[in-house]
C-alpha positions in Angstrom: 29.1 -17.9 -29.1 31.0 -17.5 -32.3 29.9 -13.9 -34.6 30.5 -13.4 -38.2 30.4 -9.7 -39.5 28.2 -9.4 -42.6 30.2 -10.6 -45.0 30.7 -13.7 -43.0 34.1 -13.1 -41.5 34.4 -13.6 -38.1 34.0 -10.9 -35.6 36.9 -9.4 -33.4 35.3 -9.7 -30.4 34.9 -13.2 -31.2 38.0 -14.4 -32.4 39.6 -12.8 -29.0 37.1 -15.6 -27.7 38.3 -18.0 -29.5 41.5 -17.5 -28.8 40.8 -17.3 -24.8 38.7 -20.3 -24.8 39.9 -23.9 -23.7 42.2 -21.9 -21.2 41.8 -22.7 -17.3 42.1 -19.0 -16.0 42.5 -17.8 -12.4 39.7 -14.8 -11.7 42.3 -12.2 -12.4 43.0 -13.6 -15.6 39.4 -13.7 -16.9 39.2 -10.2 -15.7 42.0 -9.4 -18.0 40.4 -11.7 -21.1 37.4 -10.1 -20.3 38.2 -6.5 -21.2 40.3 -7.5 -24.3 37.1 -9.1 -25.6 35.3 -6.0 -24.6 37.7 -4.2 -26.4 38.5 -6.0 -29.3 39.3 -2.9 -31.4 41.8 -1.5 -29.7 43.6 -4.8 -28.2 46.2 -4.8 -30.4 47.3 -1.6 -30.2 47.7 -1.6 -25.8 50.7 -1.8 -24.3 51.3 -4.1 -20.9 50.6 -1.8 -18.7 47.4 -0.1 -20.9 45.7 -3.6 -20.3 46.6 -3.7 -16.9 45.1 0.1 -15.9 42.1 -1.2 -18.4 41.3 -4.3 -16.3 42.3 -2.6 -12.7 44.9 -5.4 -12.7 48.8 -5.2 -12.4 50.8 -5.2 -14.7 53.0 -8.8 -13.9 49.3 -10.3 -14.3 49.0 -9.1 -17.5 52.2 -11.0 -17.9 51.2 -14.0 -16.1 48.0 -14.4 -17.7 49.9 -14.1 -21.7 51.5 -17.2 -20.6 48.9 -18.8 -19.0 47.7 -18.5 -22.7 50.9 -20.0 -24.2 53.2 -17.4 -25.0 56.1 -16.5 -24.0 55.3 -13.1 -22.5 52.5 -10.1 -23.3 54.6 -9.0 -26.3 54.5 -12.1 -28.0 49.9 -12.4 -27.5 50.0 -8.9 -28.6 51.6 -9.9 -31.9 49.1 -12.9 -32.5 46.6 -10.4 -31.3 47.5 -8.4 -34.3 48.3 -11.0 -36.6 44.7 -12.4 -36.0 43.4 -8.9 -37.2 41.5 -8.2 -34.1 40.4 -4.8 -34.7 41.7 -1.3 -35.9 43.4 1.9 -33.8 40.1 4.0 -32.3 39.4 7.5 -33.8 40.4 10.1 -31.5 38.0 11.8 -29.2 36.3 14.7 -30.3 35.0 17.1 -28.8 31.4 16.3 -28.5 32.8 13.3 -26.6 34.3 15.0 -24.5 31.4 16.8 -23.1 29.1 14.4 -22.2 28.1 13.6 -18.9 28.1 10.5 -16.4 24.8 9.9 -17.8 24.7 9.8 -21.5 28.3 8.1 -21.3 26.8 4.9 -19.5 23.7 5.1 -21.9 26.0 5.1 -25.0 28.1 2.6 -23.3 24.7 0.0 -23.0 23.9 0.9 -26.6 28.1 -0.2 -27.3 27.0 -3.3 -25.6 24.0 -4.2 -27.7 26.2 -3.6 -31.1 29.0 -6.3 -29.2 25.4 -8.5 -28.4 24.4 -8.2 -32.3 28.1 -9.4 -33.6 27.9 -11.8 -31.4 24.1 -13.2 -32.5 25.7 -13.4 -36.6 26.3 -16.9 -35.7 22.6 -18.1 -35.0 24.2 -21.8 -33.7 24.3 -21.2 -30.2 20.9 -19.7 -29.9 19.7 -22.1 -31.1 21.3 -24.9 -29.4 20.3 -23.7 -26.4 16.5 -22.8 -27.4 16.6 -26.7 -28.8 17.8 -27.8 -24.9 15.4 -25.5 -23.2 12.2 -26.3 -25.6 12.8 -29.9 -24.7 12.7 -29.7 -21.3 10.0 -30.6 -19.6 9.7 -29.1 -16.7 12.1 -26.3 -17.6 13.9 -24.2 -14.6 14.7 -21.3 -15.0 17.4 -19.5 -12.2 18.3 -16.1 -11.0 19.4 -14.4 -7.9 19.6 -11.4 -6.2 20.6 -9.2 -9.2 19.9 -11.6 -12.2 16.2 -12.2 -10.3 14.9 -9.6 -12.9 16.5 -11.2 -15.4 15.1 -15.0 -14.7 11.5 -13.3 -13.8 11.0 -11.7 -16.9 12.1 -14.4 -18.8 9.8 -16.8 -17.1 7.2 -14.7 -17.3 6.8 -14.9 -21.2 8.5 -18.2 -21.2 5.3 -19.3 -19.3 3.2 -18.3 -22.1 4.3 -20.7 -24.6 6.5 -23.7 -22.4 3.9 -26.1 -20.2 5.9 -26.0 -17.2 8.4 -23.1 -16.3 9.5 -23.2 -12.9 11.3 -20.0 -11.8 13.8 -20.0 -9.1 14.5 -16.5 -7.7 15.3 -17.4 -3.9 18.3 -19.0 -2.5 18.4 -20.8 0.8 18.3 -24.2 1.6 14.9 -25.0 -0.2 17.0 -24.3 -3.8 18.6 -27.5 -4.4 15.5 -29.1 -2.9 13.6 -27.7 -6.0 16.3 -28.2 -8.5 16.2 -31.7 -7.5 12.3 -32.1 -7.5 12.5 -30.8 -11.1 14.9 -33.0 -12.2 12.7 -35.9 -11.0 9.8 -34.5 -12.6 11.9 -34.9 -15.9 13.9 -31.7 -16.6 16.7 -32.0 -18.6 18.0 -28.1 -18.9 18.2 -25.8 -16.6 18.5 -21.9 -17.7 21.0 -19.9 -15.6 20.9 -15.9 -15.3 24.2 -15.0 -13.4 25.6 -11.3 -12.9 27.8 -9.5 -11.1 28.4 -10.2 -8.2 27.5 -13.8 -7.9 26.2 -15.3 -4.8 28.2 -18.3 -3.6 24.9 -20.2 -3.0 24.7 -20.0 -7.1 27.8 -21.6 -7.7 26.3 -23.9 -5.1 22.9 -24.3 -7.2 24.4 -25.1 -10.3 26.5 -27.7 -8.9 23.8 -29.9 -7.5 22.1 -28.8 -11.2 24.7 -30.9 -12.6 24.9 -33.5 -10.0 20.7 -34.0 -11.1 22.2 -34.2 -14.9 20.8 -31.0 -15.6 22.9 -29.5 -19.1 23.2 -26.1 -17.6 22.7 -22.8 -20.0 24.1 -19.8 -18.8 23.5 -16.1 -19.9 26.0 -14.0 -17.9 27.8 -10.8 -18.3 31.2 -12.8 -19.6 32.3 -16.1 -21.4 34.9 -15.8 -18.3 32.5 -15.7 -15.6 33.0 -18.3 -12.4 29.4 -19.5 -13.7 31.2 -20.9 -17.0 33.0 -24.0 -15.1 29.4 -25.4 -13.9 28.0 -24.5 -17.3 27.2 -26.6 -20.2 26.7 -23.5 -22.7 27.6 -19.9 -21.8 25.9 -17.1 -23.9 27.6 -13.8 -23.1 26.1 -10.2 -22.7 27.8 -7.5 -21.1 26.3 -5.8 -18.4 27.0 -1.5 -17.8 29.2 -0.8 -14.8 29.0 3.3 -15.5 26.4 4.2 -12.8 26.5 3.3 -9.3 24.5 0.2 -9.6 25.1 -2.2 -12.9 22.9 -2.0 -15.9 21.5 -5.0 -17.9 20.7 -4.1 -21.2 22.4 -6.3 -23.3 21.5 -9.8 -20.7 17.7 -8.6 -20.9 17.7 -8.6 -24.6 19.9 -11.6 -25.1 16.9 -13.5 -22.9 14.2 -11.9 -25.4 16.4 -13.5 -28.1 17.1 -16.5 -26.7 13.0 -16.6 -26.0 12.1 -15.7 -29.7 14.1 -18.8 -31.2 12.6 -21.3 -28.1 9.2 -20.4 -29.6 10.4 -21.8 -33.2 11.5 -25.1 -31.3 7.8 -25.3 -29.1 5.4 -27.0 -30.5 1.8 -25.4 -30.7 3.5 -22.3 -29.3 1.5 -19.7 -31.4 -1.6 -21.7 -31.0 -1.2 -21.2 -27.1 -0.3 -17.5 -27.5 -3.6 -17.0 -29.5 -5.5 -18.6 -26.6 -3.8 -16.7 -24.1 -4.6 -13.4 -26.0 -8.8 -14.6 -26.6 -8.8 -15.4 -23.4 -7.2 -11.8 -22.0 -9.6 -10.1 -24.1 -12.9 -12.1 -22.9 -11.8 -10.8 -19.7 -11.1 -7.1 -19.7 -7.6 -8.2 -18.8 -5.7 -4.9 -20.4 -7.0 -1.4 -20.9 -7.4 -0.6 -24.5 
């Protein structure tokens, strides 16, 4: 996903993307990329070994994964970093800051991760690409285990309100590629992937045989730099909060609302459906008033 700020100039966050994309990266390299991007303001301003302690990575990786990129060394990606304009020094802490606790940090760190989601969303393109790919699919699959279950469920849920045929898979096991490859033959064309950390190996596994079926593969996940991203088609990132002892999902939940809204444009009769779905609630009691 590319973002544009609102006078159309493209977003820090995204041109660290841009300049990370198209590169084959080992896990502790998209580790590294990954916290640049997520923080884009202060990037050009770390040092070596500030990246390193940022990522929990060594410092020679942080070497290792500027030349990876091309350059001759860290010093030399910091400069590009810099000469790209990738963000500005951080205002100290202040006091207030100071004083918050392990709870209202991780809540203003999922509220940072929305503001990265919205920079991201300035460029409405991949949206809707992928809301064009889902929309189309007939049926449409939609994929999600152990901790992105919620993610697929609640997606499917609504999706099943305005798409004719949503099939959720939330288990893994053998049965999985049995129903990825049912739904292929039933004419799917797309499959939606939820994938956050950690990721099972029997995902990686699902979206392989995905592609094997000729499934185009859409991926939201916590990172462009995710393992998911070389068995996807389309990767739309949304960080996920690692402040508490399990991880939160703000910005992955919302990205699926968004991604939702826009499939709705691209259905067909959607809002006719929803107004039958709502007279048909209502002749039934379904919800308390």
């Amino acid at each position: 996903m590319t973002a544009t700020d609102e006078t159309g100039t493209v977003g820090p966050s995204a041109r660290l993307l841009q300049l990370f994309e198209g590169h084959r990266l080992t896990p502790t390299q998209r580790r590294i990329a990954h916290s640049l991007v997520r923080h884009a303001n202060e990037a050009p301003f770390l040092s070596s070994v500030e990246v390193a302690e940022l990522a929990g990575v060594s410092q020679p990786s942080v070497t290792r994964f500027a030349v990876a990129l091309g350059y001759d060394g860290y010093p030399a990606l910091r400069k590009q970093l810099r000469e790209l304009g990738a963000g500005e020094p951080v205002a100290p802490e202040t006091p207030d800051d100071a004083v918050r606790n392990e709870h209202q940090q991780a809540v203003l760190a999922e509220i940072e991760h929305l503001r990265h989601l919205a920079e991201l969303l300035a460029d409405p393109e991949p949206i809707a690409r992928a809301a064009r790919l889902l929309a189309a699919s007939r049926p449409l699959p939609v994929l999600g285990l152990r901790a992105a279950s919620a993610q697929a469920r609640g997606f499917a849920y609504f999706a099943a309100k305005v798409h004719p045929d949503i099939r959720l898979l939330d288990e893994g096991g053998s049965m999985l590629a049995d129903r990825l490859e049912q739904a292929a033959a039933a004419g799917a064309t797309a499959l939606l992937c939820f994938a956050l950390p950690r990721y099972p190996r029997e995902l990686m596994d699902a979206l392989a045989v995905a592609r094997e079926c000729g499934l185009t593969v859409l991926t939201v996940a916590d990172s462009a730099f995710a393992p998911v991203a070389k068995l996807s088609d389309l990767m739309l990132p949304a960080a996920v909060g690692t402040g508490l002892v399990f991880d939160t999902a703000c910005a992955p939940m919302m990205l699926g609302r968004v991604l939702l809204q826009t499939m709705c444009d691209e259905l067909p009769g959607a809002e006719a459906r929803l107004e039958a779905i709502e007279q048909s609630a209502a002749a039934r009691g379904l919800f308390l008033e």
